[in-house]
C-alpha positions as CSV (number, residue, x, y, z in Angstrom):
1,X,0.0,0.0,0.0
2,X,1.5,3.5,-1.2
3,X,0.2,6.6,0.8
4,X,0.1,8.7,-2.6
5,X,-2.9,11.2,-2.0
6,X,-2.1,13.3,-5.4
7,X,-1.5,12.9,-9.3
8,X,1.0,15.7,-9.4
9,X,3.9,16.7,-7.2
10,X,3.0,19.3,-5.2
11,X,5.3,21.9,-2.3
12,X,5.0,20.4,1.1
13,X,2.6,22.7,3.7
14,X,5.4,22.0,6.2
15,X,8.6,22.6,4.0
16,X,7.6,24.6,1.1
17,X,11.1,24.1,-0.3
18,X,10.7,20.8,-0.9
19,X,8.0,18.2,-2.5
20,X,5.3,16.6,-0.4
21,X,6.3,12.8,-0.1
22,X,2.4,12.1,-0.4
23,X,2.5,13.4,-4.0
24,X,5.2,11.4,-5.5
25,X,5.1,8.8,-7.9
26,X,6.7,5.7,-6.1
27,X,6.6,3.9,-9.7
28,X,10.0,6.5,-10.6
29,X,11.7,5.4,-7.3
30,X,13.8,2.2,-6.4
31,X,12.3,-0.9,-4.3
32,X,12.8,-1.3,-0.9
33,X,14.7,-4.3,-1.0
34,X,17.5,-2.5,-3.6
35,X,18.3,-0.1,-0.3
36,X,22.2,-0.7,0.8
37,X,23.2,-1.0,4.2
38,X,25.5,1.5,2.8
39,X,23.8,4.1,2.0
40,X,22.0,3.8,5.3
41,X,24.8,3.8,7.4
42,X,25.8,7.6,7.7
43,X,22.1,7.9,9.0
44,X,21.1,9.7,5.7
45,X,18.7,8.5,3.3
46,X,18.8,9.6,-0.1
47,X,15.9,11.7,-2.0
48,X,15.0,8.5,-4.6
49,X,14.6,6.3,-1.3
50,X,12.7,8.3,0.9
51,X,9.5,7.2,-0.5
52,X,10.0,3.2,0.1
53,X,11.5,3.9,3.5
54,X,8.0,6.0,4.3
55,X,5.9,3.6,3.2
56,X,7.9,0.9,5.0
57,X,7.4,3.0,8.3
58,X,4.0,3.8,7.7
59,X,3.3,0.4,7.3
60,X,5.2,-0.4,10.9
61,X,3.1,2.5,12.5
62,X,0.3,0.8,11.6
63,X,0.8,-2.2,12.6
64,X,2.7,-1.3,15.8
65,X,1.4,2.1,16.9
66,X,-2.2,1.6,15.9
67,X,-2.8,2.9,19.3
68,X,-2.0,6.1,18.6
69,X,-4.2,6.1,15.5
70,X,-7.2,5.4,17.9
71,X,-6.1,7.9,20.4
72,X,-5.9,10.5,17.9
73,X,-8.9,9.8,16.5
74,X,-10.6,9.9,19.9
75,X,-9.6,13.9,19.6
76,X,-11.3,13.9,16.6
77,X,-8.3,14.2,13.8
78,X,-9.3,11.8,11.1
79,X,-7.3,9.2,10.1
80,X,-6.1,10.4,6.7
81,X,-4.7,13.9,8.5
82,X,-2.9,11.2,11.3
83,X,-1.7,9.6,8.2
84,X,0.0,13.1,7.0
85,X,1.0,14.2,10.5
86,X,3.3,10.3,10.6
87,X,4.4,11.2,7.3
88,X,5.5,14.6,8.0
89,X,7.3,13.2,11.4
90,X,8.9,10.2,9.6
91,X,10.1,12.2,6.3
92,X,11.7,14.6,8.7
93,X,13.8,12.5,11.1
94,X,15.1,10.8,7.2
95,X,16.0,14.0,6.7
96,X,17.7,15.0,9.7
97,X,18.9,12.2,10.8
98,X,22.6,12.5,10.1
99,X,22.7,15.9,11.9
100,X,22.7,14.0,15.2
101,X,24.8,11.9,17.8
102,X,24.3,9.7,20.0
103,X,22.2,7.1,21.3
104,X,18.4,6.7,19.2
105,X,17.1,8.2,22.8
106,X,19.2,10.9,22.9
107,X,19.1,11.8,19.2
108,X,14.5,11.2,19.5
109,X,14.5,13.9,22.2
110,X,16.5,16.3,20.7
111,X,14.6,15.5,17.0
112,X,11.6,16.0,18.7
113,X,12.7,19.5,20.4
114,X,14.1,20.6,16.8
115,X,10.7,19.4,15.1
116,X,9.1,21.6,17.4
117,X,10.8,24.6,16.3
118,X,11.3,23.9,12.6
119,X,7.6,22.5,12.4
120,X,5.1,24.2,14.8
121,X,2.3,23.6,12.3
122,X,2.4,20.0,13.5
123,X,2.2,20.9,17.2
124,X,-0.3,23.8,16.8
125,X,-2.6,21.7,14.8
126,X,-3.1,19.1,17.1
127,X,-3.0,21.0,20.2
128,X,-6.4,23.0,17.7
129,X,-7.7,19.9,18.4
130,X,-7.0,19.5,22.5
131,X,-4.2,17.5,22.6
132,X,-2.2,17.7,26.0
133,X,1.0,18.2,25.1
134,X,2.3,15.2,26.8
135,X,-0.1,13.0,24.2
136,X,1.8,14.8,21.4
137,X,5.5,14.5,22.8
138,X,4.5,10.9,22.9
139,X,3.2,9.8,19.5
140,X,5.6,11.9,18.0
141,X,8.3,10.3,20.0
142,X,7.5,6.8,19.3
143,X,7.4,7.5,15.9
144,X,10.9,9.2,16.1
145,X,12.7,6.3,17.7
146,X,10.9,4.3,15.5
147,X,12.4,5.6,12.5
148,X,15.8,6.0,13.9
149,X,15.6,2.3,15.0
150,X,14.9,1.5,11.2
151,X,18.1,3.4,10.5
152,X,20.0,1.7,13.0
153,X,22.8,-0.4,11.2
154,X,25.3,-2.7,13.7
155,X,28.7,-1.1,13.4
156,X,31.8,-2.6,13.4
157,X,32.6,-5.5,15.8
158,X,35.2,-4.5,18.9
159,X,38.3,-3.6,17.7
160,X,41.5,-5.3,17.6
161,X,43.0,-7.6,20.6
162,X,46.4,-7.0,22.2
163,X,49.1,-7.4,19.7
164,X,51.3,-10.7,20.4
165,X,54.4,-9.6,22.7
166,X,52.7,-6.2,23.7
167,X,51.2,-5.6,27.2
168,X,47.7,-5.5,27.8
């Protein structure tokens, strides 16, 4: 399933420098299974992937954070505009990831704290709607370390052992 909402490319409401993932044509991009470890492994994901690696996490967001889904919902934001505020968060931290160090929980927290400032339409939007703050920091959150456990690629094994002759 491909979250493509439009026939034509359009400007992101949240980035108007750059093209809504929801409006791209997923037929021009490579598979999912094509990605390199690679090309993952700086944390960066490249434009022509983005799309695969969105669906892929949308589809893990629904089948792992459904909850949130609901509990959205209960505020009454639709399902469609939960879709578009995952997408947003996911498509972000894709973005972004690179820029930071550190462990997936200390990288989530300050993502989240950056998304905040960079995209307030997200947070104002759903606190329109009457969404505690801590309900927001949460989904987003999840969603955060959720993508930046995707990204997560094991790095080299320890390094090498004492050299034969030489002192611990």
């Amino acid at each position: 399933m491909h979250y493509k909402m439009y026939d034509q490319p359009m400007l992101c409401p949240l980035n108007p420098g750059s093209i809504c993932p929801l409006t791209l044509d997923h037929s021009r991009f490579v598979r999912e299974d094509s990605i390199s470890k690679e090309s993952l492994s700086d944390g960066s994901v490249h434009m022509n992937q983005m799309p695969e690696n969105i669906n892929r996490m949308m589809r893990t967001i629904d089948k792992d954070l459904t909850g949130y889904y609901t509990q959205l919902q209960g505020y009454g934001i639709q399902r469609s505009i939960a879709q578009w505020l995952f997408i947003s968060v996911i498509t972000y931290v894709l973005r972004n990831a690179g820029n930071y160090s550190g462990t997936n929980e200390q990288k989530s927290a300050k993502m989240l704290a950056d998304l905040k400032k960079d995209n307030m339409m997200i947070f104002n939007m759903m606190k329109g709607y009457g969404i505690p703050q801590n309900v927001i920091d949460n989904a987003l959150l999840a969603i955060i370390i959720l993508v930046l456990n995707s990204l997560n690629i094991p790095g080299p094994g320890p390094g090498p052992g004492p050299r034969p002759g030489k002192p611990y």
